[in-house]
C-alpha positions, 0 to 999 in steps of 0.5 A: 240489466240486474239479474242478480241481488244480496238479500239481508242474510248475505244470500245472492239471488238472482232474478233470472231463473238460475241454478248452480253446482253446488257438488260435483263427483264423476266416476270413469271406469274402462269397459274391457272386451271385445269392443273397450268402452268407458262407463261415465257416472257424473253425480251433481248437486244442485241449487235453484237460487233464482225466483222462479220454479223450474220445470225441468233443466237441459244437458248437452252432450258435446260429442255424442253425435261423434262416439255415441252414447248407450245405456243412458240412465238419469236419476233425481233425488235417486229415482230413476226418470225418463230423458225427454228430447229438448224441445228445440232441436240443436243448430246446425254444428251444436250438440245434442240436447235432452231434458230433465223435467222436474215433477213437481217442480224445483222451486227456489231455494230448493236442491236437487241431486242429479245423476247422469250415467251412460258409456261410449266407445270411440276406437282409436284411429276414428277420433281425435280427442277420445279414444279406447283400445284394449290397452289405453284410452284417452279423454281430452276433450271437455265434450265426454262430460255432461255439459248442464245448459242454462235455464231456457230464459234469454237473460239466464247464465249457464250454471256456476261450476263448484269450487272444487269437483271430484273425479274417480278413475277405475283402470286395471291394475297394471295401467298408468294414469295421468289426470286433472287436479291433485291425486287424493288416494286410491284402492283396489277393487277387484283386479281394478285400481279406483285413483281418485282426484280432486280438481279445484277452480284454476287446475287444468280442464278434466282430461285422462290419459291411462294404459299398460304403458313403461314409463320412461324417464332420464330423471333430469331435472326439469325433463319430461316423461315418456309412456310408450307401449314397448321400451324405448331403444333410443336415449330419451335424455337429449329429447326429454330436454328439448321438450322441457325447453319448449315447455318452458318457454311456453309457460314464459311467454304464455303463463302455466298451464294450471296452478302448478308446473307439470312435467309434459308427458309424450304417451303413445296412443295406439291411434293410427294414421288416417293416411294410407302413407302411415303419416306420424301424428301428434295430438295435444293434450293440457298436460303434453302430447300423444304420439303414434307408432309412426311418430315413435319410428321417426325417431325420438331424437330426430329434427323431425320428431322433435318438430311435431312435438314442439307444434303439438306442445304449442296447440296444449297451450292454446287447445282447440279440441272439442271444436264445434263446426262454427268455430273460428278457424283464425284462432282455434288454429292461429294462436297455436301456430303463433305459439310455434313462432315464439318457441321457434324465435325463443330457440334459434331467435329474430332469423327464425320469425323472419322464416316462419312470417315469408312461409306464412306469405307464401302459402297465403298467395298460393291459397288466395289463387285457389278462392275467394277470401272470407274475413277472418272474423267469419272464417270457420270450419264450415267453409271449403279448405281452399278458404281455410287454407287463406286464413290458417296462413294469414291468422298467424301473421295477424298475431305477428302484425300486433306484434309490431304495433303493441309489442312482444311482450304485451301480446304474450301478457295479453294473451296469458290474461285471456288463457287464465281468464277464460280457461275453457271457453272460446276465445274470440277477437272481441277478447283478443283486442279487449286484453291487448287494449287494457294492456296497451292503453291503445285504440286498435280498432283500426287495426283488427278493421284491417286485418279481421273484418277485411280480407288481404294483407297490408301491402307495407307489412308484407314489404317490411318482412320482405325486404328485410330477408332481401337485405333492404332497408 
């Protein structure tokens, strides 16, 4: 169906009822204090372009439900109105709703400004992807913004971003930050520093990573950067190469990051382990990773350090972090560990995939004992972990299996096209074979049927790698 026209004048009009973001800013600014929060000011023009009068426009605040929200405050054309509940409350796993009615009406052709204010607060240590202490803070997920829903119409698609959006950070003087999009200048402002940025259409999603940190760096060429709370006492040089390898060879096999090629970072969160045992954790970030004290005491040069780093860099590439209850585990988990095997055959070669593909094997025999297997086409992470230990085992082996029919090189050009093609939506295994065929002019039908809607694994896959490590023919 045509939802869409070209007036004479050059207009596009559609014939749903749609709207689009014309202009969009956002200011972040850090709450100190007994309990340090983030203030969010997410300011948008916005365009009617379809036929029809809009009565109000939905706003889904993604992880609310997980940080909470206070003071919320909505503002349109500069008055301040009332939130109303979305009339249909979220399914079960989505996010939360409320509603921006419009008196009168937005008609077409019409803007309209809208401002949406509020602040949270997420102590490290309770989350993953947001977190504020009274040193730092971290916003790495797409769900601490305003996510502006589409028209409540079958046919009407959620509203087109601007072509360029600005951002403004407001931190204490004396924090480092690390941020999306170009640096366009910054002034103080009270003991504070306001840094502002401009994100384009191709740069990495909004994410912000800020606090008192000593940044620390070799300066080599081609090296990465460590942020840390206290001086490191290790030499950084030996583990800053190692994580601008492993960068490297991810932007190779997998294309850049964003428009340009970034430095990675490895900034210390004040996240503690969820463990009793004081496990070291590595988060990833699009521009590098988050490590914790126990991380740190690891050591940075260490096989085990640098181990956590290289998986952490691998999830980067392929990030899963605002991942909602109905999510497919085979791929928000999947490609990332894929990722880790090419880095793993890249660095120490063929030998290396054998390992990681007979690890795989072995841990899908012994979580197939413990359930009843799903299809990974239907494995989320809703379902009882001894399900979703079966598909964090088979999925990569999946990844390895279109290897062996299409080839390594086009699964990594496949899959860079996917990661530039829908950079910040979910990707889904309709995606995953429609690029692979487009590369490979070849019908895998078949072969998703067995590996992604059937469950077990083909018997003559696991005798291939099998009998390779037993040295048969």
């Amino acid at each position: 169906m045509i939802s869409v026209i070209l007036c004479s004048s050059g207009c596009v009009v559609s014939l749903t009822p749609a709207y689009r973001i014309t202009k969009e800013s956002n200011k972040i600014e850090f709450l100190s204090g007994h309990t340090p929060g983030i203030k969010l000011t997410a300011s948008y023009t916005l365009e009617n372009y379809g036929t029809t009068v809009l009565p109000f426009i939905d706003v889904a605040l993604r992880n609310a439900a997980r940080y909470g929200t206070k003071d919320l405050v909505i503002k349109v054309d500069g008055h301040a109105i009332t939130a109303l509940p979305a009339s249909d409350g979220p399914p079960q796993g989505q996010a939360p709703k409320f509603r921006i009615p419009f008196d009168p009406g937005w008609n077409p052709k019409q803007r309209r400004d809208v401002v949406i204010e509020y602040t949270f607060s997420a102590p490290e240590g309770l989350e993953t992807d947001v977190g504020t202490a009274a040193t730092s803070f971290y916003l790495i997920s797409p769900g601490w913004l305003p996510a502006l829903q589409a028209p409540n119409y079958a046919l009407s698609s959620v509203p087109a971003d601007a072509d360029r959006s600005t951002y403004s950070v407001q931190i204490p003087a004396d924090f480092l930050v690390l941020s999306s999009g170009k640096p366009r200048g910054r002034k103080k402002n009270q003991g504070m520093v306001e840094y502002r940025f401009e994100l384009r259409k191709g740069d990495l999603e909004p994410y912000i990573v800020a606090g008192r940190y000593v940044a620390t760096s070799s300066r080599l060429k081609g090296g990465a950067v460590f942020w840390t709370f206290e001086p490191l006492k290790e030499d950084p040089a030996v583990a800053e190469q190692q994580m601008a390898s492993v960068a490297n060879i991810l932007q190779k096999n997998f294309g850049p990051l964003g428009k340009s090629d970034l430095a990675v970072h490895a900034v210390e969160s004040s996240k503690q382990s969820t463990a009793s045992s004081g496990e070291p954790m590595v988060t990833p970030f699009p521009a590098g990773v988050l490590i914790n004290s126990q991380a740190i005491a690891l050591g940075i040069n260490s096989p085990n350090f640098s181990k956590l780093v290289t998986s952490g860099l691998a999830h980067s590439w392929f990030p899963d972090m605002n991942p909602l209850p109905d999510s497919l585990i085979g791929i928000g988990e999947g490609l990332p560990e894929y990722a880790d095997i090419a880095v793993g055959e890249a660095l120490e070669g063929q030998a290396m995939r054998r390992r990681f593909v007979l690890k795989y094997l072995k841990e899908y025999r012994e979580a197939y004992k413990e359930a009843v297997e799903k299809p990974l086409i239907s494995t989320t992470l809703q379902d009882p972990v001894e399900q979703r230990r079966i598909a964090l085992a088979k999925a990569p082996l999946f990844f390895i299996a279109l290897e062996d029919v299409c080839g390594e090189e086009p699964v990594h050009r496949a899959l860079t096209q996917i990661r530039r093609l829908l950079r910040g939506q979910e990707i889904t295994y309709p995606d995953i074979r429609a690029a692979l065929e487009n590369v490979t002019n070849k019908d895998l039908a078949a072969m998703f049927r067995t590996w992604v809607y059937n469950v077990g694994i083909p018997a003559e896959f696991t005798e291939r790698y099998e009998n390779a490590a037993a040295g048969k023919n």
